[in-house]
PDB file as gemmi writes it, atoms N, CA and C in Angstrom:
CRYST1    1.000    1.000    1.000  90.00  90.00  90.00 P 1                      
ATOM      1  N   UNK A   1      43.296  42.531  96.363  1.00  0.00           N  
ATOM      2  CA  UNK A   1      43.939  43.052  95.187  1.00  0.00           C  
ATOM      3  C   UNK A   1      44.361  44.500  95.369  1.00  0.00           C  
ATOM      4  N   UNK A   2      43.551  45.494  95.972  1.00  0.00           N  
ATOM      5  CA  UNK A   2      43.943  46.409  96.061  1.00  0.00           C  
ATOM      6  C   UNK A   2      45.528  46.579  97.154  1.00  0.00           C  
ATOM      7  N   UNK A   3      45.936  45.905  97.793  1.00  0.00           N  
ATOM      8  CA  UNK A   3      46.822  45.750  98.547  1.00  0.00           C  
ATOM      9  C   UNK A   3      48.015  45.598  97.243  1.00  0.00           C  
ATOM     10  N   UNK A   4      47.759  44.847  96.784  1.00  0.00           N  
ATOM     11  CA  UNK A   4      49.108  44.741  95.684  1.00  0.00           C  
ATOM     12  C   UNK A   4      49.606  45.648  94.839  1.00  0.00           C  
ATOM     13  N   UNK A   5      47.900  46.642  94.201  1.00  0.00           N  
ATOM     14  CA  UNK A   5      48.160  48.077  93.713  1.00  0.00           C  
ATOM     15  C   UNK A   5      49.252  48.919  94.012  1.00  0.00           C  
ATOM     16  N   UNK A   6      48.946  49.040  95.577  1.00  0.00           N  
ATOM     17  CA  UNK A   6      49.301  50.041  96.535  1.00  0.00           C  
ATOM     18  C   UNK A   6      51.102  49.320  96.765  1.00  0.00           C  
ATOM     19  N   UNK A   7      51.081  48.432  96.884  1.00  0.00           N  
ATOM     20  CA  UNK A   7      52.420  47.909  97.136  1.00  0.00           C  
ATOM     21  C   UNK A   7      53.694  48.295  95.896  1.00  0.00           C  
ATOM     22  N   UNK A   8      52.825  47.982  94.492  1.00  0.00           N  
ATOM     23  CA  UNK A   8      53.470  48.324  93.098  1.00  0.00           C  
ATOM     24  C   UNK A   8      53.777  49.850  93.074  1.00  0.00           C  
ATOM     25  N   UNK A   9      53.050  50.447  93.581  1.00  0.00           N  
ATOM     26  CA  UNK A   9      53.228  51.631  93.654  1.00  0.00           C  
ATOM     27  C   UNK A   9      53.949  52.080  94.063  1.00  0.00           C  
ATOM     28  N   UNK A  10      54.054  51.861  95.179  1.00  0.00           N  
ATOM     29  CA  UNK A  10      54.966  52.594  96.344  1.00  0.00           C  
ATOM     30  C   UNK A  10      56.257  51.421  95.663  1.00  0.00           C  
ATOM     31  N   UNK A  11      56.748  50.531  94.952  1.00  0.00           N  
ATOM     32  CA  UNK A  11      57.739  49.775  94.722  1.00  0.00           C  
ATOM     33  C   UNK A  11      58.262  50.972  93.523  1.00  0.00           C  
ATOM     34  N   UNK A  12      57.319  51.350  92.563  1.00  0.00           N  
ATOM     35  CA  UNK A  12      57.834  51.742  91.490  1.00  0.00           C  
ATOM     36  C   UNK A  12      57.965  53.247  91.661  1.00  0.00           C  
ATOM     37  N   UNK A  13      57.536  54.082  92.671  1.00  0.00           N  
ATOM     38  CA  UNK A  13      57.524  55.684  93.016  1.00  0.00           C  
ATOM     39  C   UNK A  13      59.432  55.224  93.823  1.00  0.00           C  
ATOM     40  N   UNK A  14      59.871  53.953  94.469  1.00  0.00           N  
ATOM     41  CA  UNK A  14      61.202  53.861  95.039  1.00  0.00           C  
ATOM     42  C   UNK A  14      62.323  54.038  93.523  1.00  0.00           C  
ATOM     43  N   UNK A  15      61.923  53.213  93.324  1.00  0.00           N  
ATOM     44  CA  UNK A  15      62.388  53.090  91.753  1.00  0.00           C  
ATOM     45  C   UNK A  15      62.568  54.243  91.233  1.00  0.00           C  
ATOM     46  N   UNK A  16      61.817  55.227  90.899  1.00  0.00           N  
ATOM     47  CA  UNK A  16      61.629  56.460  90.090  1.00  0.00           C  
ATOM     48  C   UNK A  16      62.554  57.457  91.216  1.00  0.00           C  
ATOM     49  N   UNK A  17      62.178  57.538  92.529  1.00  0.00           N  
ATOM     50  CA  UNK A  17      63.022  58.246  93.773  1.00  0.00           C  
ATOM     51  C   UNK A  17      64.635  57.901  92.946  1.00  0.00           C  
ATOM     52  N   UNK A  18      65.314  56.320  92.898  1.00  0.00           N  
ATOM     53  CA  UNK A  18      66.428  56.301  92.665  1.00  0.00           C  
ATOM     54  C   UNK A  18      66.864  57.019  91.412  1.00  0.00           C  
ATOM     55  N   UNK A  19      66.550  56.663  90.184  1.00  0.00           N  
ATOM     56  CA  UNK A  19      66.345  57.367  89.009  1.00  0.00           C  
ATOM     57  C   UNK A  19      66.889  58.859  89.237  1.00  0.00           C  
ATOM     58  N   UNK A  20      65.889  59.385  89.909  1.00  0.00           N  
ATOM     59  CA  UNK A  20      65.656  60.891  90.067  1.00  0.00           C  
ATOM     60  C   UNK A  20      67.614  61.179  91.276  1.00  0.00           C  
ATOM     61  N   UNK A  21      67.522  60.232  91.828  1.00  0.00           N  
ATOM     62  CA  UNK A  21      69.006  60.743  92.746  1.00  0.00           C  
ATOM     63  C   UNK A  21      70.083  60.334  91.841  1.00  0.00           C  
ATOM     64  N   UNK A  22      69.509  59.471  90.791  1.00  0.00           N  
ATOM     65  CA  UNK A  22      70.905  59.034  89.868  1.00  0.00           C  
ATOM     66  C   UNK A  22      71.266  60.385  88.862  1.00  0.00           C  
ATOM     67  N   UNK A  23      70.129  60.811  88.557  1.00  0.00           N  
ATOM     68  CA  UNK A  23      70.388  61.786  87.559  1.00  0.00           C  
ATOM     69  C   UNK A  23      70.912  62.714  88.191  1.00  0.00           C  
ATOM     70  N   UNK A  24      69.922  63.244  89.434  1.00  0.00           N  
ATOM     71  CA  UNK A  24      70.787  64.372  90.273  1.00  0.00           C  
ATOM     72  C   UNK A  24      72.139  64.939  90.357  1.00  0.00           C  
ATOM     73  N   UNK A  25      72.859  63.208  90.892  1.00  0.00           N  
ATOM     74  CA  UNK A  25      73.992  62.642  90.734  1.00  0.00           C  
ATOM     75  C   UNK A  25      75.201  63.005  89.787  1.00  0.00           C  
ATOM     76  N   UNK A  26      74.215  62.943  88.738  1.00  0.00           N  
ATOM     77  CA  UNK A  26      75.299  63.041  87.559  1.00  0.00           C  
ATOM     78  C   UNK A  26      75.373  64.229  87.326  1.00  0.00           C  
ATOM     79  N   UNK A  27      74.235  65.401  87.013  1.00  0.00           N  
ATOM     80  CA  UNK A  27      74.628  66.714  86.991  1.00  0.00           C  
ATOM     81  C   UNK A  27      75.601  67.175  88.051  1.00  0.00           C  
ATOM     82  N   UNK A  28      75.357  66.808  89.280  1.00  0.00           N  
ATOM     83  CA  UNK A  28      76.253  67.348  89.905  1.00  0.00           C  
ATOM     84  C   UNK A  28      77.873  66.677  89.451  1.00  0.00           C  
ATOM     85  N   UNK A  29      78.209  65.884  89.105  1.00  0.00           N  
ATOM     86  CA  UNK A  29      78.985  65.258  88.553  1.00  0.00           C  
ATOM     87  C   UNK A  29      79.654  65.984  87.287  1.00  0.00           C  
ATOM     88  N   UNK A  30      78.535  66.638  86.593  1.00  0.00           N  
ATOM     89  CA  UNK A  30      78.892  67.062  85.596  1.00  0.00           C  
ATOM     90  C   UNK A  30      79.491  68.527  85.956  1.00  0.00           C  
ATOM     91  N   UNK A  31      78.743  69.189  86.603  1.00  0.00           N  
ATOM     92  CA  UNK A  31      78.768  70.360  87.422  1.00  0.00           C  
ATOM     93  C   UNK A  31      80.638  70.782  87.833  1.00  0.00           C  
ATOM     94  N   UNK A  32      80.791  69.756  88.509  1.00  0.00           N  
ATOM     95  CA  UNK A  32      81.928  69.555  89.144  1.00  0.00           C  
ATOM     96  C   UNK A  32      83.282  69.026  88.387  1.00  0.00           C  
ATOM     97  N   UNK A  33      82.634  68.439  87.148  1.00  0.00           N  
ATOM     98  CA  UNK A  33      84.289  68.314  86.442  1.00  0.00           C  
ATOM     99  C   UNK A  33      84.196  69.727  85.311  1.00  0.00           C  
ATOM    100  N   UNK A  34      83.049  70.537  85.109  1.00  0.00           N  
ATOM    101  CA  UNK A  34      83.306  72.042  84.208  1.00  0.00           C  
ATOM    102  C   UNK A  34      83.810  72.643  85.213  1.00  0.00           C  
ATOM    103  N   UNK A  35      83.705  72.574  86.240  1.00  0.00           N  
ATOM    104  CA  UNK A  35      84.275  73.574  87.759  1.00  0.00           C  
ATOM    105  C   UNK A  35      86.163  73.033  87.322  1.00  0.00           C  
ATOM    106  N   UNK A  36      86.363  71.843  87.552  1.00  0.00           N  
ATOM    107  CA  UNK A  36      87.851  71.529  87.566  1.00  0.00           C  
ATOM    108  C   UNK A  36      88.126  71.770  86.319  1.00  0.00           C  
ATOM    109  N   UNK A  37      87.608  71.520  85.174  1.00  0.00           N  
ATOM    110  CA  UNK A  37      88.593  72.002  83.827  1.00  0.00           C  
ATOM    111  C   UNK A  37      88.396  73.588  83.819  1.00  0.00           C  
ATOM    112  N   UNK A  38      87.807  74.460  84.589  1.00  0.00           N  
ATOM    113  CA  UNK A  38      88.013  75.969  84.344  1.00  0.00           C  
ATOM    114  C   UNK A  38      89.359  76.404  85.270  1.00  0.00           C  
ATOM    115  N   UNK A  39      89.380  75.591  86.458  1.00  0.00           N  
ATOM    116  CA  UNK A  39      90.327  76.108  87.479  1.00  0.00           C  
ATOM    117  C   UNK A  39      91.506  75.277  86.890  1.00  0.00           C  
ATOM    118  N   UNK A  40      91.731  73.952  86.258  1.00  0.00           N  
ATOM    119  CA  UNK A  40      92.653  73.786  85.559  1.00  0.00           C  
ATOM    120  C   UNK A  40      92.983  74.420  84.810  1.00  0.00           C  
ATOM    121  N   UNK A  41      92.595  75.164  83.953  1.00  0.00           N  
ATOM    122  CA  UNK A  41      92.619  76.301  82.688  1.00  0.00           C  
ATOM    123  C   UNK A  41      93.594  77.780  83.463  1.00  0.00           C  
ATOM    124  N   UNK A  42      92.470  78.053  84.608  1.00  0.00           N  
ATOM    125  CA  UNK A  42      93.554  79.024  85.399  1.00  0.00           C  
ATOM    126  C   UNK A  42      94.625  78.739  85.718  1.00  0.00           C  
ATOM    127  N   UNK A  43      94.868  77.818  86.449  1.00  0.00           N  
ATOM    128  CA  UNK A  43      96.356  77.563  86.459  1.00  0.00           C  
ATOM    129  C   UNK A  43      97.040  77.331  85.426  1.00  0.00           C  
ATOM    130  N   UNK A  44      96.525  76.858  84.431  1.00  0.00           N  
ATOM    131  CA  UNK A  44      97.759  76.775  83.508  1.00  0.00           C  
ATOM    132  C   UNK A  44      97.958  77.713  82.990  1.00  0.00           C  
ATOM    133  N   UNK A  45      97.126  79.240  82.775  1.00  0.00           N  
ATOM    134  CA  UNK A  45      97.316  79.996  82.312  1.00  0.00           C  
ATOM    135  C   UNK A  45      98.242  80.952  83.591  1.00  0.00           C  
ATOM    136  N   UNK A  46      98.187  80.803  84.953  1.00  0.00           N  
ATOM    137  CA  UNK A  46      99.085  81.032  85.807  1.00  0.00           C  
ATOM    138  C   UNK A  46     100.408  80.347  85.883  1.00  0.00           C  
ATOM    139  N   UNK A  47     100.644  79.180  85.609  1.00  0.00           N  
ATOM    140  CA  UNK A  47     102.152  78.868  85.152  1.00  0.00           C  
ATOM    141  C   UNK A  47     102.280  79.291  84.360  1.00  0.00           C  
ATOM    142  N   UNK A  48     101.704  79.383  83.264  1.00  0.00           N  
ATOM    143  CA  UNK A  48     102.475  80.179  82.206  1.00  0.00           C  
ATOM    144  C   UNK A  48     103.311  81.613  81.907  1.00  0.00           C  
ATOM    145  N   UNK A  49     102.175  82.124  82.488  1.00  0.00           N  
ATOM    146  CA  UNK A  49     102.815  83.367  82.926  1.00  0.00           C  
ATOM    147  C   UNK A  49     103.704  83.301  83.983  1.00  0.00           C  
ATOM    148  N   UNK A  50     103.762  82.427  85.093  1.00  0.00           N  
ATOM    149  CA  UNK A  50     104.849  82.619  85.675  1.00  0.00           C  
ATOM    150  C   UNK A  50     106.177  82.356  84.970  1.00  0.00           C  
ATOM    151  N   UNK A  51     106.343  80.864  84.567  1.00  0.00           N  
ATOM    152  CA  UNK A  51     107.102  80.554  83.682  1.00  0.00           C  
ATOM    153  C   UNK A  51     107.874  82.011  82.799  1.00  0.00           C  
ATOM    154  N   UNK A  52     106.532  82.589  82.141  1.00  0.00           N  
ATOM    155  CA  UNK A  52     107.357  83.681  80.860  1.00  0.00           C  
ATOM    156  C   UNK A  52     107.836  84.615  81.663  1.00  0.00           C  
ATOM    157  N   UNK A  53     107.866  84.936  83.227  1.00  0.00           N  
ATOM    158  CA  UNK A  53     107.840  86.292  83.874  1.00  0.00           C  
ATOM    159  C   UNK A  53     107.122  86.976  82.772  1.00  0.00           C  
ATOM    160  N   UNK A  54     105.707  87.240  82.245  1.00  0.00           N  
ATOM    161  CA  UNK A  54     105.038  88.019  82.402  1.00  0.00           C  
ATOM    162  C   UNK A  54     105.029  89.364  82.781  1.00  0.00           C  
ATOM    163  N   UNK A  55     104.562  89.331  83.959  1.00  0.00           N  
ATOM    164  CA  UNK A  55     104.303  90.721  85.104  1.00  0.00           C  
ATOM    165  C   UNK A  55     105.761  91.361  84.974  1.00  0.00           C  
ATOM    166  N   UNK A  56     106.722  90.664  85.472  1.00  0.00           N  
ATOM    167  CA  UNK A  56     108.032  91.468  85.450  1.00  0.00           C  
ATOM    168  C   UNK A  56     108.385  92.320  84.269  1.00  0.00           C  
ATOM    169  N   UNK A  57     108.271  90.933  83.729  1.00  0.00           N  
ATOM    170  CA  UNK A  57     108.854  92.299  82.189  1.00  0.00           C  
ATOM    171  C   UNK A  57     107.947  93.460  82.074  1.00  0.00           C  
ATOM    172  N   UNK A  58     106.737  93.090  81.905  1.00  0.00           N  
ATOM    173  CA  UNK A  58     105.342  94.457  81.800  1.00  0.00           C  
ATOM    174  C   UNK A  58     106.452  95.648  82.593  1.00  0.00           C  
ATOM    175  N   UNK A  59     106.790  95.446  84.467  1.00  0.00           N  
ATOM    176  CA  UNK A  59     107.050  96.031  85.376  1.00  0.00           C  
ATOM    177  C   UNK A  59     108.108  96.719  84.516  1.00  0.00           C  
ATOM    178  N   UNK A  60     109.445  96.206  84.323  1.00  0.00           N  
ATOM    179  CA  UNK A  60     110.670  96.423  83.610  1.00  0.00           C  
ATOM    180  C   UNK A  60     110.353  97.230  82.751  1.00  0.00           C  
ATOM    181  N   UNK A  61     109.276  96.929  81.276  1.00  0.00           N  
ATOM    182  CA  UNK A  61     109.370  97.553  80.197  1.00  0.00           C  
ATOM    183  C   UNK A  61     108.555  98.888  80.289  1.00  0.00           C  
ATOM    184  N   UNK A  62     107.655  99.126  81.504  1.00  0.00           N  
ATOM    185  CA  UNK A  62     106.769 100.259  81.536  1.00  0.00           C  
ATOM    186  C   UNK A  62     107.987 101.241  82.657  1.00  0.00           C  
ATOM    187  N   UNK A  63     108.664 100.753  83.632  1.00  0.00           N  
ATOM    188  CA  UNK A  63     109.240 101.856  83.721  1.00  0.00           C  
ATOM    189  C   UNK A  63     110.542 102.550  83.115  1.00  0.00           C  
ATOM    190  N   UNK A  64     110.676 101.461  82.409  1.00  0.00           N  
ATOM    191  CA  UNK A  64     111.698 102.218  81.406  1.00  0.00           C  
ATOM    192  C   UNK A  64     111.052 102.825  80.266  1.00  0.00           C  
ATOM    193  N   UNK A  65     109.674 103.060  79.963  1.00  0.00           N  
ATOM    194  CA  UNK A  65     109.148 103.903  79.368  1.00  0.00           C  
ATOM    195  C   UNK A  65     108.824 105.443  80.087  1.00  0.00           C  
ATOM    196  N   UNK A  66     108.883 105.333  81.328  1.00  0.00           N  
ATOM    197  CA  UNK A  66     108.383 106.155  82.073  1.00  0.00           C  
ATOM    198  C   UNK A  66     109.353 106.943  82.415  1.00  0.00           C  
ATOM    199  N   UNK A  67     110.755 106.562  82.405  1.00  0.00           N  
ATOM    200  CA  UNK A  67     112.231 106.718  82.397  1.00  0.00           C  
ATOM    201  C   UNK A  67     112.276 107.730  81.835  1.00  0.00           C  
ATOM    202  N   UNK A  68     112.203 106.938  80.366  1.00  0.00           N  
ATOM    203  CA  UNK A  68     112.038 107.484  78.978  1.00  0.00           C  
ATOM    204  C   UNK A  68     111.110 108.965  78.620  1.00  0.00           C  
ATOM    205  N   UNK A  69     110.368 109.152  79.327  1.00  0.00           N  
ATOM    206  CA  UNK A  69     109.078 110.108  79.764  1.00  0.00           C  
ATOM    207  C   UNK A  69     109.627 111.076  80.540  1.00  0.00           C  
ATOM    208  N   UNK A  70     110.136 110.898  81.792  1.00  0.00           N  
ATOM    209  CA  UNK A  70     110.919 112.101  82.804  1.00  0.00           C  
ATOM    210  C   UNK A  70     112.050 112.513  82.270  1.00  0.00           C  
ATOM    211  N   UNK A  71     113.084 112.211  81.562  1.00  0.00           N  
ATOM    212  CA  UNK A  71     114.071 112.408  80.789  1.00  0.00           C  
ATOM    213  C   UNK A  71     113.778 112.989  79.793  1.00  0.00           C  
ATOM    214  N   UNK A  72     112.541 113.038  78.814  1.00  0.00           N  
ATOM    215  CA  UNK A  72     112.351 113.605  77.302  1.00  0.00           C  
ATOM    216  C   UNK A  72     111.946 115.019  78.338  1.00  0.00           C  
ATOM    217  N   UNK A  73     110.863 115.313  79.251  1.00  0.00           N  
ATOM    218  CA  UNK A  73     110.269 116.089  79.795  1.00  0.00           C  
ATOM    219  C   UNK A  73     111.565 117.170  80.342  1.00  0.00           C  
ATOM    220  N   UNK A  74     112.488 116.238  81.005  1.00  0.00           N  
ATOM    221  CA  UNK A  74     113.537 117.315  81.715  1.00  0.00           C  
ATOM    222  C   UNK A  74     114.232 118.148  80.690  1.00  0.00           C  
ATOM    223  N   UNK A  75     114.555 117.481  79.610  1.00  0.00           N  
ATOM    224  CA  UNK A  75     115.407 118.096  78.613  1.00  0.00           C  
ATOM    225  C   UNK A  75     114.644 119.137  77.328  1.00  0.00           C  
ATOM    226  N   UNK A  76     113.259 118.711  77.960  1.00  0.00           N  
ATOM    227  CA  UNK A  76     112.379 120.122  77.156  1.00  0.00           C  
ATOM    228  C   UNK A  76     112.013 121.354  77.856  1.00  0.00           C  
ATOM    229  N   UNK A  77     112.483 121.320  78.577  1.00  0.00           N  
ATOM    230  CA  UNK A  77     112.162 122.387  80.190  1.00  0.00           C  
ATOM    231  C   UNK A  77     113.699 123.111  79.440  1.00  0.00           C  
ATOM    232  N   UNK A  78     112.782 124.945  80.019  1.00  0.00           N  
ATOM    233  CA  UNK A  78     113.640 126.079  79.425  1.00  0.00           C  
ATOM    234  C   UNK A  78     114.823 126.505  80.321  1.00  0.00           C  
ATOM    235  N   UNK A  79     114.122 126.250  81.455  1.00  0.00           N  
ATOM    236  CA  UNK A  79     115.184 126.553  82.840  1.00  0.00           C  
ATOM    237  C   UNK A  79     114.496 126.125  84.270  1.00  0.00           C  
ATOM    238  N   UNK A  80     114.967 124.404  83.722  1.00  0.00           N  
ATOM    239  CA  UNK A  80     115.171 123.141  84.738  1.00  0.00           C  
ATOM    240  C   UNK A  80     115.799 123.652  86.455  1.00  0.00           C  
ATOM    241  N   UNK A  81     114.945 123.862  87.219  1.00  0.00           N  
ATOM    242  CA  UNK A  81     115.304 124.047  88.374  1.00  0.00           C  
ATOM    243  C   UNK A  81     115.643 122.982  89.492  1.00  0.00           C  
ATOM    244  N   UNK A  82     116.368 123.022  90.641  1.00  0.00           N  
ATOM    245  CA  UNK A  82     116.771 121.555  91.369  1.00  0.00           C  
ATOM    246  C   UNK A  82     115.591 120.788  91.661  1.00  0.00           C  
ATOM    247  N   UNK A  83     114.413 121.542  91.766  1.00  0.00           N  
ATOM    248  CA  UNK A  83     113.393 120.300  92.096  1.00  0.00           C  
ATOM    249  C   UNK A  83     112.957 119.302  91.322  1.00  0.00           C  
ATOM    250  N   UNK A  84     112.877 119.932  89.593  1.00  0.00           N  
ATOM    251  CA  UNK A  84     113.011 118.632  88.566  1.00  0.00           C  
ATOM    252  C   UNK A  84     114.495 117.830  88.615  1.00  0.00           C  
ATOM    253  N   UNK A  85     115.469 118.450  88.776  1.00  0.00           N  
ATOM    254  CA  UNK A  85     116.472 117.583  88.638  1.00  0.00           C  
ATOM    255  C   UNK A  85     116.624 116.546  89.883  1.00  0.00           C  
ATOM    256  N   UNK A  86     116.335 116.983  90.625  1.00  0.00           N  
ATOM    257  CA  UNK A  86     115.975 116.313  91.725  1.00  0.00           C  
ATOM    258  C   UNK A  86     115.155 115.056  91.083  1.00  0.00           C  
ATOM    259  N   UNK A  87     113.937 115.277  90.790  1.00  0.00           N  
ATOM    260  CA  UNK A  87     112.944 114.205  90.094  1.00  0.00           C  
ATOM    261  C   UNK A  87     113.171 113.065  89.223  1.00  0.00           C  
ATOM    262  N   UNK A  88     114.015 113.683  88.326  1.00  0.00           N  
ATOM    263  CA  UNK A  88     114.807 112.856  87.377  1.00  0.00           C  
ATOM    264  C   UNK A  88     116.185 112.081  87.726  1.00  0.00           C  
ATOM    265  N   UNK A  89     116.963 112.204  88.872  1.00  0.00           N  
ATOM    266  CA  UNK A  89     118.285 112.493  89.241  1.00  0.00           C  
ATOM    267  C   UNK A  89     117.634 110.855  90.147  1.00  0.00           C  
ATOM    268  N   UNK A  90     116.185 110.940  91.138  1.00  0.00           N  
ATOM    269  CA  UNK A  90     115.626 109.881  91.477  1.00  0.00           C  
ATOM    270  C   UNK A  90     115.574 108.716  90.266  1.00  0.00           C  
ATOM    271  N   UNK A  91     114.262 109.054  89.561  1.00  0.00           N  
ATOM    272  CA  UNK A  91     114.020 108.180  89.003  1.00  0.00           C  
ATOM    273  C   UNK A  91     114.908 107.368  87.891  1.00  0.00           C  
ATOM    274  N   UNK A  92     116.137 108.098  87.343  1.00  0.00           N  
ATOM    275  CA  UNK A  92     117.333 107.238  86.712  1.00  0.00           C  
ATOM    276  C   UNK A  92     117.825 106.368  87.864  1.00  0.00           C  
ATOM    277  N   UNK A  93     118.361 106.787  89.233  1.00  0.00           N  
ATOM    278  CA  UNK A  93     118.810 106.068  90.140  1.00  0.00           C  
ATOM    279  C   UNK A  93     118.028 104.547  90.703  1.00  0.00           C  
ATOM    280  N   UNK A  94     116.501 104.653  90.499  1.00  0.00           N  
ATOM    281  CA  UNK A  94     116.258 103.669  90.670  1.00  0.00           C  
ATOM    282  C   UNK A  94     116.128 102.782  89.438  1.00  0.00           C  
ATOM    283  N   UNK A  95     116.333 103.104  88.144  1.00  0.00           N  
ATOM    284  CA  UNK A  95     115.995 101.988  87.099  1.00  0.00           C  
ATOM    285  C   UNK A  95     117.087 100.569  87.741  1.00  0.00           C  
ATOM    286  N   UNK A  96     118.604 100.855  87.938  1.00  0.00           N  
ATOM    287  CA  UNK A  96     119.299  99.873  88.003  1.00  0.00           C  
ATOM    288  C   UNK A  96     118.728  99.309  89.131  1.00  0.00           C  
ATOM    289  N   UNK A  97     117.886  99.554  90.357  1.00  0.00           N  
ATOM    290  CA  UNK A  97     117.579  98.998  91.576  1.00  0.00           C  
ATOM    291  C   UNK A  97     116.402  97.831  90.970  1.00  0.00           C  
ATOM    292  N   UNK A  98     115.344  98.323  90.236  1.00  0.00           N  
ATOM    293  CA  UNK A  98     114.038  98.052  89.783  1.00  0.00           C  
ATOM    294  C   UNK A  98     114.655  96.447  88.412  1.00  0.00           C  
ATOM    295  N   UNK A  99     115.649  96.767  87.605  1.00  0.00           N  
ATOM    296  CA  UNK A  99     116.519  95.890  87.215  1.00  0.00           C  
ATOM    297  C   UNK A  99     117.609  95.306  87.646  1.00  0.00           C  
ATOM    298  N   UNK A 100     117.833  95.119  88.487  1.00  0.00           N  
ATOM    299  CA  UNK A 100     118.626  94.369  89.596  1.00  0.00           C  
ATOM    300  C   UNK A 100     117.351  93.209  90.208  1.00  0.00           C  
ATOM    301  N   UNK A 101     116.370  93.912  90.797  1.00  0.00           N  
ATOM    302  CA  UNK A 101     115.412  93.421  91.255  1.00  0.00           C  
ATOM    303  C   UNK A 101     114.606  91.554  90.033  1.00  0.00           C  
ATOM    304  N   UNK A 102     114.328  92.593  88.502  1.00  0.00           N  
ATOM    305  CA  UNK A 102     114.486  91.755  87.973  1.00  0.00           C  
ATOM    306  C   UNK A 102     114.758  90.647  87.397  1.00  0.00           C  
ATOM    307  N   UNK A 103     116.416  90.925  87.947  1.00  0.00           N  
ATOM    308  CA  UNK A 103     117.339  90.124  87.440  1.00  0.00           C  
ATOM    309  C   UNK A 103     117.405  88.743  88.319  1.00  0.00           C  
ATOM    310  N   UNK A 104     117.638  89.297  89.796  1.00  0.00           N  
ATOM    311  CA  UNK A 104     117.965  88.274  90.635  1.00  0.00           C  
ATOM    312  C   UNK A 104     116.187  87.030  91.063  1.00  0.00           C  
ATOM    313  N   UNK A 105     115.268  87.986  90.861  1.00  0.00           N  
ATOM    314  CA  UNK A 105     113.808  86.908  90.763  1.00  0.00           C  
ATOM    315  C   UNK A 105     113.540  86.219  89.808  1.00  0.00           C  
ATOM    316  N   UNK A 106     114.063  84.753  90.330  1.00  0.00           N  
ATOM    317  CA  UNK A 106     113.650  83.588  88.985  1.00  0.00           C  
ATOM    318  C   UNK A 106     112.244  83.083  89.442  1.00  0.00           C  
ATOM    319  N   UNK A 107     111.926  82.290  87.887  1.00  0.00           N  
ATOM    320  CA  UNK A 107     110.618  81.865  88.164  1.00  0.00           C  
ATOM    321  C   UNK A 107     110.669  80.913  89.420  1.00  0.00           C  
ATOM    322  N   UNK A 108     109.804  81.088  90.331  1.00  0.00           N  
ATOM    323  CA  UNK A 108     109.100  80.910  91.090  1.00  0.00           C  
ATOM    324  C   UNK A 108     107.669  80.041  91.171  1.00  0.00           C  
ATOM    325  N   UNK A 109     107.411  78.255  91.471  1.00  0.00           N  
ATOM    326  CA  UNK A 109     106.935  77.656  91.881  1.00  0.00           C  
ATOM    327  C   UNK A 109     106.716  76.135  91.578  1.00  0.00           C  
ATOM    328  N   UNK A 110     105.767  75.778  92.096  1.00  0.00           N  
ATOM    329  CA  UNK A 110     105.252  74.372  92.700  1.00  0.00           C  
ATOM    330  C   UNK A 110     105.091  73.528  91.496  1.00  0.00           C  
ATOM    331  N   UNK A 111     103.780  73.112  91.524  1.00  0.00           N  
ATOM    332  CA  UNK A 111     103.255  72.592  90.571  1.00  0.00           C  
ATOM    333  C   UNK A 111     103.769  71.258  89.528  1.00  0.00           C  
ATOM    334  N   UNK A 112     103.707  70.541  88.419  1.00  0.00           N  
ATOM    335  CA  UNK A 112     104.391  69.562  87.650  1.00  0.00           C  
ATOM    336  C   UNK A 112     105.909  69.777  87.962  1.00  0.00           C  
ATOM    337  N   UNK A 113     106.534  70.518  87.643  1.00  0.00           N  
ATOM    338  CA  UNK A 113     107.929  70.793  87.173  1.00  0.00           C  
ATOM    339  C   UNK A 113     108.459  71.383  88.347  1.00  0.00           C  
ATOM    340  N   UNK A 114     108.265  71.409  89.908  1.00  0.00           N  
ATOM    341  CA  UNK A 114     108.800  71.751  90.880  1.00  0.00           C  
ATOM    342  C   UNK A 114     109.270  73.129  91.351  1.00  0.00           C  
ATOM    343  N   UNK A 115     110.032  73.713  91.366  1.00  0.00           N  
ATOM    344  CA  UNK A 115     110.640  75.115  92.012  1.00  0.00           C  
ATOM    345  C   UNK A 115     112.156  75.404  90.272  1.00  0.00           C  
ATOM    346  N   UNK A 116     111.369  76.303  90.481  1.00  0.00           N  
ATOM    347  CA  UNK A 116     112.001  76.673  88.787  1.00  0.00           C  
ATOM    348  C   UNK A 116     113.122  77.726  89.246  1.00  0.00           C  
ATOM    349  N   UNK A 117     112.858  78.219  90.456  1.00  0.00           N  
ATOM    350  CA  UNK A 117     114.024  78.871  90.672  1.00  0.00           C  
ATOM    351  C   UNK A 117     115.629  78.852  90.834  1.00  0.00           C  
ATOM    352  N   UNK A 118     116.752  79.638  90.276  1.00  0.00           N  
ATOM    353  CA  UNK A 118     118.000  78.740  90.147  1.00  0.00           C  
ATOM    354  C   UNK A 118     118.881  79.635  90.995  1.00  0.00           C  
TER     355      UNK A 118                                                      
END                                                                             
């Protein structure tokens, strides 16, 4: 009799072993689809912004504030010498480069909806 003890035992500690790898199993399971709906989440929040150009405009609308900034500055100056005009004489020259730049980068990429660029 004691042979059969020992046999139940070791039958039902296999049993409990599987149990224990099933559950394992599933956390990791679980583990792994909160991992894919966060990195799904990033990307979609990365098409999106690509989609809106985002970044560009930010780029666009801050240096034409900054434009806006060297220009108010030059024209409050009592006696503007060539090295500010110099400064300013730059930074107007590049707005049309920096919006040009703008203009010609379409959205850009992969993903559902293919190459968005035209």
């Amino acid at each position: 009799m004691s042979e059969d003890k020992t046999e139940g035992t070791h039958s039902l500690d296999h049993i409990d072993c599987d149990v224990c790898r099933r559950r394992e199993q599933a956390e990791l399971d679980r583990i792994k689809a909160q991992q894919n709906r966060w990195v799904q989440r990033c990307i979609m929040v990365a098409e999106c912004l690509n989609r809106l150009r985002i970044i560009p405009r930010i780029i666009v609308a801050g240096y034409g504030w900054a434009t806006w900034l060297v220009i108010s500055w030059f024209m409050g100056l009592q006696d503007p010498g060539t090295q500010q005009a110099a400064l300013v004489t730059t930074v107007c020259a590049l707005a049309p480069a920096i919006f040009g730049f703008y203009m010609q980068g379409g959205v850009t990429g992969g993903g559902k909806g293919g190459s968005y660029k035209k």
